[in-house]
N, C-alpha and C positions, 0 to 999 in steps of 0.2 A: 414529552415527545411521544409521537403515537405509534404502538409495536406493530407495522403489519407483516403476519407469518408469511414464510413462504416455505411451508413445508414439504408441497409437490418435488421444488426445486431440491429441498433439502437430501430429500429421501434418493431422490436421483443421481445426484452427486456422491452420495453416500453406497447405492447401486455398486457405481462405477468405481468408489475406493475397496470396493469389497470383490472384484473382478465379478460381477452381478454383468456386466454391461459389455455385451459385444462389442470388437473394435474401440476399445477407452484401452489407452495409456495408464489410466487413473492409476493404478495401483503402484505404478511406477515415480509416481506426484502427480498429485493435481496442481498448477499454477494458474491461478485465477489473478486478472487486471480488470480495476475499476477505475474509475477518478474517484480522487475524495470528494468525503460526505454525497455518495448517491447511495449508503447504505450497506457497503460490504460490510464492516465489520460488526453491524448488527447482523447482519445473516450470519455469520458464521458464529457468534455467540449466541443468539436467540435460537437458529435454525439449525445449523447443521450440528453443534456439537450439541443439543439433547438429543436430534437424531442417533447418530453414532450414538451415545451414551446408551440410549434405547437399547441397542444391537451390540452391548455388555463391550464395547470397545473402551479402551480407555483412554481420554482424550487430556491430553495437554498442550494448553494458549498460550501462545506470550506474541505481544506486542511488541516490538523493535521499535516502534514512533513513540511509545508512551514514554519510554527515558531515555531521550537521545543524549543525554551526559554520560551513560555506563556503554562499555562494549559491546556492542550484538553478542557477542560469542559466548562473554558473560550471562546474557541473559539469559541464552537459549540454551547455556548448562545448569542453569539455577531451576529453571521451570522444569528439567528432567530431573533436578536432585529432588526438588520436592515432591513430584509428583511419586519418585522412587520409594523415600521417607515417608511417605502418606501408605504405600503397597505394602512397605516391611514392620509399618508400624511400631506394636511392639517388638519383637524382633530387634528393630533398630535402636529402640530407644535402650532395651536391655543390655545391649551391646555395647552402648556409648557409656552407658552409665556403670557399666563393669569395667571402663578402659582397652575395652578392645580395638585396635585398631582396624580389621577388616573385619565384614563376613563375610560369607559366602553365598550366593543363591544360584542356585542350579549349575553349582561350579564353575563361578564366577567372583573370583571377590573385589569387594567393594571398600571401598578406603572411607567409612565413618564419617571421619573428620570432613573430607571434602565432600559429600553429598551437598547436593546443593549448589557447590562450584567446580563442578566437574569439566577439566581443562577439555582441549579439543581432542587429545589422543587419546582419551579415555573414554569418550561419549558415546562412543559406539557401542563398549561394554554396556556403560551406562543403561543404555536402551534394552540391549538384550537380557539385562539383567531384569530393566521396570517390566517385559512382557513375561517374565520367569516368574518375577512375584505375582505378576498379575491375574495369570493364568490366562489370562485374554491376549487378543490383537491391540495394538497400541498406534492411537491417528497424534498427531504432529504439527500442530497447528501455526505455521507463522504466520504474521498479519506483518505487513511491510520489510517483506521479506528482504529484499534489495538492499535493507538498510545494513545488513548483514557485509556487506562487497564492503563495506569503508573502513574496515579492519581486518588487522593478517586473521587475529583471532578469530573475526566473522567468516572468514572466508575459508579456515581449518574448521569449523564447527560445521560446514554446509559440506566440505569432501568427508567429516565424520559421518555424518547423515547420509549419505548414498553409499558410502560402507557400510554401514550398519542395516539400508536397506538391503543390498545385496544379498548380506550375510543372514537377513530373516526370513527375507519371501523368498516364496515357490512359486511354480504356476499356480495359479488356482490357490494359490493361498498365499493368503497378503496380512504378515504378524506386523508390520509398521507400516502405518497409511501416512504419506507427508501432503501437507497442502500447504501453500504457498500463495500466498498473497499479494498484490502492490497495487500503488495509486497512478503507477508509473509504467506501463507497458516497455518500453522502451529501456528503463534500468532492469524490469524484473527480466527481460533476455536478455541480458548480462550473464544467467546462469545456466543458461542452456544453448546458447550457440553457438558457440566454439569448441573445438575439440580441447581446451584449457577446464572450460565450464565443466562444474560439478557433475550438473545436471544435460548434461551433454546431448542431446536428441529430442529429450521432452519439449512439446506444445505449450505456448502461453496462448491460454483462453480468453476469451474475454466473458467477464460475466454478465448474465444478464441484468439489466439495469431495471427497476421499475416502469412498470406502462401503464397500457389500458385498465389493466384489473387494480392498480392500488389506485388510480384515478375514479373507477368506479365503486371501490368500496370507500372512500373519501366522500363522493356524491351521498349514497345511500346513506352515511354516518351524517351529511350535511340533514337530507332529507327528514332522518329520523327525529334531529336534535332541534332543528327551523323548517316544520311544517309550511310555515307561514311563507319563504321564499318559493314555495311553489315545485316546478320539476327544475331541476339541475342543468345547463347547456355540460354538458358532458366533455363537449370537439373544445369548447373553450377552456372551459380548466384545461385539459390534457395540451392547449397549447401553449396556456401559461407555464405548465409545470417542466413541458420543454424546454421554454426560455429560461427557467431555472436554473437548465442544465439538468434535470432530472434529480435534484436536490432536495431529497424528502424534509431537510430540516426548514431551509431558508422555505418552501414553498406552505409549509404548517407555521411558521412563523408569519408569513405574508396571510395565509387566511386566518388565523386568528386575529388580527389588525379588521381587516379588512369585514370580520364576520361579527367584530365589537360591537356593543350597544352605542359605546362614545364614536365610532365611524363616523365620517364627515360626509364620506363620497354620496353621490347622488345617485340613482340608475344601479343597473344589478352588482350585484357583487364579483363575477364570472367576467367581467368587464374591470371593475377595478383590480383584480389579480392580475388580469392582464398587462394595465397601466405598472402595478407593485412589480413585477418579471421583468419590464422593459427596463426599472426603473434600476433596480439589483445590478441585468447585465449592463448599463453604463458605467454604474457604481465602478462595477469590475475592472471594465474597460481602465476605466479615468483611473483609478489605482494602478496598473500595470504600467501606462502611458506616462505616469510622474514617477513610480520607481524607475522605469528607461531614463526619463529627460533630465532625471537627477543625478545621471551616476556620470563620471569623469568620462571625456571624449576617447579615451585606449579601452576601458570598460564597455561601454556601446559596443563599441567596435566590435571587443571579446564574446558579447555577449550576442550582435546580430551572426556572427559568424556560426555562434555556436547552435543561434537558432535556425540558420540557415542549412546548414549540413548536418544535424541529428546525429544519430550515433559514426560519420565517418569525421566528425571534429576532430582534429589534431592541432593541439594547441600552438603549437612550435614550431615547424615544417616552415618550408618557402613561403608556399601559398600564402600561409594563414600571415606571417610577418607580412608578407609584403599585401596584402586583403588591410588589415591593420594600419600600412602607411599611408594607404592610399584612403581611408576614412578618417584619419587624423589630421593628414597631410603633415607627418612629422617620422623622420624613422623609427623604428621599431625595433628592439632586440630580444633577447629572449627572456632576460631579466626585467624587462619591464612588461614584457603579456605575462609573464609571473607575478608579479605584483599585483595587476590590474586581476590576474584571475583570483588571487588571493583577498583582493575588495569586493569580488562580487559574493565571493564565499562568507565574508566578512559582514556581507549588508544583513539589517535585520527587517525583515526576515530574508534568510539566506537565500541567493536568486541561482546561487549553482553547487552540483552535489558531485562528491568527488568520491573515485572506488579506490581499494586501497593500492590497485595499479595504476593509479593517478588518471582513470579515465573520466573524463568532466560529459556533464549535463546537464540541462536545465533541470531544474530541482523543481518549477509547477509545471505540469502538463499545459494546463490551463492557459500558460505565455505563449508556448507550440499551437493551439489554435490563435490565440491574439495576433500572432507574427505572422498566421497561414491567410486570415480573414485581410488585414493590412495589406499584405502583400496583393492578392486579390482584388481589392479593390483600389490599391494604387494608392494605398495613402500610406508607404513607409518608404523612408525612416519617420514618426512624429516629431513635428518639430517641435523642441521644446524653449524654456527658457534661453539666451545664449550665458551661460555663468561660467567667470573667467575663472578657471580652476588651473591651479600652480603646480609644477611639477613638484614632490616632494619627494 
């Protein structure tokens, strides 16, 4: 897969978690929304955390999508224990290995044994302890952060984390940078819009997405490696790479087919990418279209509702029951839009993501355009199969 830097960006961002940048929030969290696979969590592993590293901060990652079997809260005390243990080194190892149960750093102790799984009432410590060993500022990296709301524990580890910011930064001096992640704009202000929200007041950004500039160092890397095709149409890549969706992977996947010696196609290559992007977002489509027309008639229902109204879904309420009967054409109770929400949760892959305040949503963004495009153009509901499915 091909790394393109984007350091401008990185360093910018890094600016703003450093109070560097007029008018930025940053230093209060950064929450950055992308879709997946347009390349966030390579930037923030490639890009911004050697930046930060650069500027002696000490950076800790954890991904919440990489083990969706273990608890966010878990995870995001485990990535502080170690990075802690990593600070105090020996120190800690001498400690453990004497049967000590705490130490102490900058009067602060620390419980040995759990480093590493440090609960949610502790984590705050936690941190002010990893910037005491560290000597430095300490950045905070969650990547899917949202995934964090689906456990009480996720959701104690996220009010540690704005304690612990409180309790370090100054004006003008920012010892804990947090940045915040999702693929999901819509779940990731879950954390910040309500006066319940952790993050209570903070901006979700949208990040920038790749353009023109990785479409033309794409060209020039074509240019340099196949002299022989000549100059690049530039407007056409970039409008393939669109229909992508702006998808650095699938769009390097489709030009190396397409840029192959065994290639079939006839006529420029800038033209059959185009054809390979149309060809993708159908793919898409037709996958979205048959998970819909395959799921049981109370399910649809659950699921047009839910894409219908976005975050003011209420699963249970009049409306929704009776929105429900009148798609089924059969009544409705509340135990059965329970079931039916617990199959959608249930399909593989999962078509709805639940907070641990039981607040439901489409779990791909991806479906929220499908349903908006549909709608649009007047071709929803799709009709599918009719399959006679029994109440169980």
């Amino acid at each position: 897969m091909l790394y393109y830097p984007r350091t401008q960006l990185a360093a910018a961002l890094a600016d703003a978690l450093q109070g560097k940048a007029a008018f930025s929030d940053a230093p209060n969290g950064l929450f950055l929304a992308a879709p997946r696979r347009t390349g966030k969590s390579t930037f923030l592993q490639s890009d911004l955390m050697p930046e930060l590293a650069r500027r002696q901060v000490v950076v800790v990652y954890v991904d919440l999508w990489a083990d969706q079997k273990r608890d966010p809260g878990s995870l995001i005390a485990e990535a502080v224990g170690r990075a802690l243990l990593k600070q105090l080194g020996v120190v800690a190892k001498a400690a453990r290995s004497a049967g000590l149960e705490s130490i102490s750093v900058g009067g602060i102790k620390i419980d040995t044994a759990k480093i590493g799984r440090t609960d949610g009432s502790t984590l705050a410590d936690a941190l002010r302890a990893l910037v005491e060993a560290a000597k430095n500022p300490v950045a905070l990296i969650i990547d899917e952060a949202q995934h964090a709301l689906t456990s009480e524990a996720g959701e104690t580890a996220m009010a540690a984390l704005k304690s612990a910011r409180d309790q370090l930064n100054r004006p003008g001096h920012a010892q804990l940078m947090l940045v915040m992640s999702g693929s999901d704009r819509d779940k990731l202000l879950r954390l910040v819009n309500t006066n319940a929200a952790p993050f209570y007041g903070s901006q979700i950004q949208r990040m920038p997405e790749l353009g023109p500039d990785f479409v033309a160092h794409i060209a020039h890397l074509i240019t340099r490696q196949r002299p022989d095709l000549g100059e690049v149409n530039q407007a056409t890549l970039a409008e393939a790479f669109a229909l992508f969706g702006q998808r650095p992977q699938f769009f390097m996947e489709a030009l190396g087919q397409v840029l192959s010696p065994l290639a079939t196609h006839t006529g420029r290559f800038e033209d059959a990418m185009l054809a390979k992007a149309a060809e993708q977002q159908r793919s898409d489509e037709a996958q979205m279209e048959s998970d819909y027309t395959a799921l049981r008639p109370l399910e649809q229902a659950v699921l047009w509702r839910m894409l219908e109204l976005g975050t003011r879904f209420r699963p249970y309420d009049a409306d929704a029951l009776q929105f429900y009967a009148e798609k089924t054409g059969d009544k409705v109770t509340v135990a059965k839009a329970q079931k039916a929400l617990e199959g959608l949760r249930a399909h593989q892959p999962s078509l709805v993501w639940k907070s641990a305040r039981s607040e439901y949503a489409v779990e791909d963004a991806a479906m929220l355009r499908w349903y908006a495009q549909r709608v649009q153009a007047g071709t929803w509901p799709p009709a599918g199969p009719q399959l006679d499915w029994l109440d169980e």
